[in-house]
C-alpha positions in Angstrom: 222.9 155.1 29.9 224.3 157.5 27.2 222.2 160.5 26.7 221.0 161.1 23.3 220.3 157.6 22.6 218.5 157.3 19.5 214.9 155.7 19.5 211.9 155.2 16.6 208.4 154.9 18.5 206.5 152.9 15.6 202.7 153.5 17.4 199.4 154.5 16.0 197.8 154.7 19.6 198.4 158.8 21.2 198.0 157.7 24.1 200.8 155.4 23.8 203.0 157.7 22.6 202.6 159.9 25.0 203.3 157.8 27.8 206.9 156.9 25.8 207.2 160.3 24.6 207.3 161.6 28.9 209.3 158.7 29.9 211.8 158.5 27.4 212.4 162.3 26.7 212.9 162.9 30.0 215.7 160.2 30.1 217.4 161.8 27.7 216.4 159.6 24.6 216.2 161.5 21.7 213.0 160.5 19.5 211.4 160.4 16.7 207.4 158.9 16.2 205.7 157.7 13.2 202.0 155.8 13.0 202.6 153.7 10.5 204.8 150.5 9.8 205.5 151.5 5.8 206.9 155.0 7.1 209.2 152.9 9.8 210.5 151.0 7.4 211.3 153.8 5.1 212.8 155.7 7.9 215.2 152.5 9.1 216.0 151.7 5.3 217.3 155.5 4.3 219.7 156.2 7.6 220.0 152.2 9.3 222.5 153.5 11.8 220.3 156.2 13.5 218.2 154.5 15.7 219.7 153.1 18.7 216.4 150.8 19.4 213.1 150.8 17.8 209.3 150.7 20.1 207.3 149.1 17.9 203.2 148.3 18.4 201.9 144.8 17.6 198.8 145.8 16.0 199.0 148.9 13.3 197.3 149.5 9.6 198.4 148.7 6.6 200.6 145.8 7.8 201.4 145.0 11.5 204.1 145.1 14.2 204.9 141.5 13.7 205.6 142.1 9.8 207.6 145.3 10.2 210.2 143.6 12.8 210.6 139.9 10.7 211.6 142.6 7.9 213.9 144.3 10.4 215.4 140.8 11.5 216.4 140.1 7.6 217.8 143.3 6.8 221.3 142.7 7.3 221.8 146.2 7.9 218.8 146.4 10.6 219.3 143.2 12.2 220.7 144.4 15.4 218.4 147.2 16.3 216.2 145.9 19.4 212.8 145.8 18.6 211.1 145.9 22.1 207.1 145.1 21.0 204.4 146.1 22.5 200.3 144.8 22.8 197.5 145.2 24.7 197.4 141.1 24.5 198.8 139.4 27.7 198.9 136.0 26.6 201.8 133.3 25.7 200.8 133.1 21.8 201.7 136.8 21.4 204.7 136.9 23.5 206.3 133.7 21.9 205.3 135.6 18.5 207.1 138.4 19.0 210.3 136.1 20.8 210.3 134.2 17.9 209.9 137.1 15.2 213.0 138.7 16.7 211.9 141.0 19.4 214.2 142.1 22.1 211.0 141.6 24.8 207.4 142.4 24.8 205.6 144.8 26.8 202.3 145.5 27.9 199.5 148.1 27.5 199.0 150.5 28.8 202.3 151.2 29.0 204.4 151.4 32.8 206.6 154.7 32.8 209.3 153.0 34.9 208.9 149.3 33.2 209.6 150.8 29.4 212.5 152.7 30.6 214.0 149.6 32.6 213.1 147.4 29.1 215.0 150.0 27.0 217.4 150.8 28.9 218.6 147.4 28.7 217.9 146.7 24.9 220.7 149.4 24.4 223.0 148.1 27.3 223.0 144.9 26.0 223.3 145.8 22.0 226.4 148.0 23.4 228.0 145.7 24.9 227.5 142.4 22.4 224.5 140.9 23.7 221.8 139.4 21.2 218.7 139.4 24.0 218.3 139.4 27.9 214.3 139.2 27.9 213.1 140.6 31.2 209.8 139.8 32.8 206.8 142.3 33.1 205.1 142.4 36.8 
């Protein structure tokens, strides 16, 4: 991994946060957290090339996870971020929704320390080196 990757936590949930903020930090990941999906989109829209991969909740206000990363997926210029999703709903209807909006993989909550840095860890390896997805499977 190359230290001082660049990732957008787009949560409303602390305790969420939190959990990526340790995990990530600590990996070297430089990052930056908003609560809202209108501020994310702001953020990815004024600087499109400084975020490495975007952590992005299913369920926010104003407008939701789902709706942030299908405008992500048509911004030509945003496109190829990974969007690695992220629900307290374990079933297939969310996890296809997400697949099929775009995301890179879906993860559960509460978040796993060593599962979210194995997830991004490979959404940035596999950006780097060409790849569109490689979905992993939660335990």
């Amino acid at each position: 991994m190359d230290i001082g990757k660049r990732i957008l936590i787009v949560d409303d949930e602390p305790q969420s946060v939190t959990i990526a903020i340790d995990c990530l930090k600590d990996a070297g990941y430089k990052l930056r957290c908003v609560s809202d999906a209108t501020q994310a989109w702001e953020i990815l829209n004024n600087d499109p090339d400084l975020y490495d991969a975007v952590i992005l909740d299913r369920v926010m206000p104003e407008f939701d996870g789902i709706a942030l990363l299908t405008k992500i997926k048509k911004s030509r210029k945003l496109r190829d971020i990974p969007v690695i999703m992220e629900t307290i709903k374990e079933d297939s209807e969310t996890y296809l929704t997400a697949l099929e909006a775009g995301a890179y993989d879906l993860i559960y909550k509460p978040l796993e320390k060593n599962f979210l840095l194995y997830v991004v860890n490979n959404a940035i390896e596999d950006i780097k080196d060409g790849n569109q997805k490689n979905i992993s499977k939660q335990n």
